[in-house]
Steps between C-alpha positions, in 0.01 A plus 500: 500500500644885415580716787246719382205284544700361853453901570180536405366229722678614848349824364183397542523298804667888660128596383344263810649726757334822358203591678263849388580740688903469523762737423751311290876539483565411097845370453740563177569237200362246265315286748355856652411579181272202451375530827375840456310368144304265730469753768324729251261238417380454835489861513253546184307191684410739844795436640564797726918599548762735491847438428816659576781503246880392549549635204438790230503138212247369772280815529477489103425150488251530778305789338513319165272192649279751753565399815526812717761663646573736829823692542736349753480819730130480498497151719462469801531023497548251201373190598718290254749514241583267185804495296730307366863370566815451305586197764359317782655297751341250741515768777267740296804703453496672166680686229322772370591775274573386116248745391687796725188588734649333828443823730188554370396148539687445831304827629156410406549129579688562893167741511278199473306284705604201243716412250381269224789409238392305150774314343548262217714169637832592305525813803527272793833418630657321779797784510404865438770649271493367147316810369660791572475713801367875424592740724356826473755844530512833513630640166768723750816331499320148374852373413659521876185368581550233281803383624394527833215244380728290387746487789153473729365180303890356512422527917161375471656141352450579180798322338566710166239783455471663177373871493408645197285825475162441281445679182246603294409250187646634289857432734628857476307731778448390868113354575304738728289378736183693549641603847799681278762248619746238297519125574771283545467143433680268681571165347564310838419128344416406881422703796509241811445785744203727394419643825904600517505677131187691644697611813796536282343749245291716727771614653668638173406902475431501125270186487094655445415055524558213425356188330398286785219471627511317870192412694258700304352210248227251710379357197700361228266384140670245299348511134611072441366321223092481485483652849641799765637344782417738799772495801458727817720556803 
């Protein structure tokens, strides 16, 4: 089975957990994406929502399939948020941040009452660190802070960390996140400490975030083949 229809089906098992009524944290990516197509339907069926965007592609995306939106100074609780993930470990510990909203997401997601988190099965690993790690930085001296990253991942266990500042597509210009800041991803092949890279980066000046996400997700949706597997903590 593709890993778009395996997406499509924890997407709509993420649907059970919406009630009418809720204020909805709406997370950044593909599998987003197709959530918020199936959101929309149950919106032009009564359903009665109002989402909050990680993201200005998520906004757009949002508005494109009607399902309503409040600005994120305007709330006052968001009963749950669903998003995706770029890896997840057995712990519910997760790499997030391929599509560059990870302080957005991390915001809106730390804000909530609970995480939900849709993947296909090729995201789940038993060691976090394959993809690689985005850390989000201040444009302001981003390459000190870069090799402060580095150095910081090297004391965190991370055997040979590779730091490379993300550009645009078309590989010339930095990317921009729509906080204004560059990422640097961090090709760590295996993190075997995440809670120590967490400690490890906060402490650096430059770093706006980083890519993992640490007891936030409850609820991890595994599109598999024919099914969604649903596992909770």
């Amino acid at each position: 089975m593709s890993a778009e229809r395996q997406k499509t089906l924890a997407a709509a098992a993420a649907l059970d957990y919406v009630e009418s009524g809720m204020t909805l944290g709406l997370g950044s990516g593909s599998t987003a994406e197709i959530f918020l197509r199936l959101l929309g339907e149950k919106v032009r069926d009564g359903l009665e929502v109002r989402g909050v965007p990680t993201s200005q592609r998520t906004a757009e995306v949002a508005a494109e399939h009607g399902v309503p939106l409040i600005d994120v100074d305007h709330v006052d609780h968001i009963a749950i948020t669903i998003d995706g993930a770029d890896e997840v470990d057995g712990r519910f510990q997760l790499i997030k941040g391929g599509g560059a909203c990870l302080l957005r997401e991390k915001i809106i997601a730390h804000a909530s009452d609970l995480m939900i988190v849709m993947v296909d099965e090729t995201k789940l690993v038993s060691t976090l660190g394959k993809f690689p790690l985005p850390v989000e930085v201040d444009r302001f001296g981003f390459s000190l802070t870069a090799s402060q990253v580095y150095e910081a991942l090297r004391k965190a266990g991370v055997a040979s960390p590779d730091v490379q500042l993300r550009r645009k597509g078309d590989g010339l210009e930095p990317l921009i996140t729509d906080g204004g800041h560059y990422i640097l991803d961090c090709a760590c092949q295996a993190i075997p400490d995440a809670r120590a890279v967490d400690q490890v980066l906060k402490a650096i000046p430059g770093v706006v975030e980083h890519g993992l996400f640490i007891n936030l997700a409850r609820v991890v949706i595994v599109g598999e083949d024919g099914e969604a597997r649903v596992m909770e903590l």
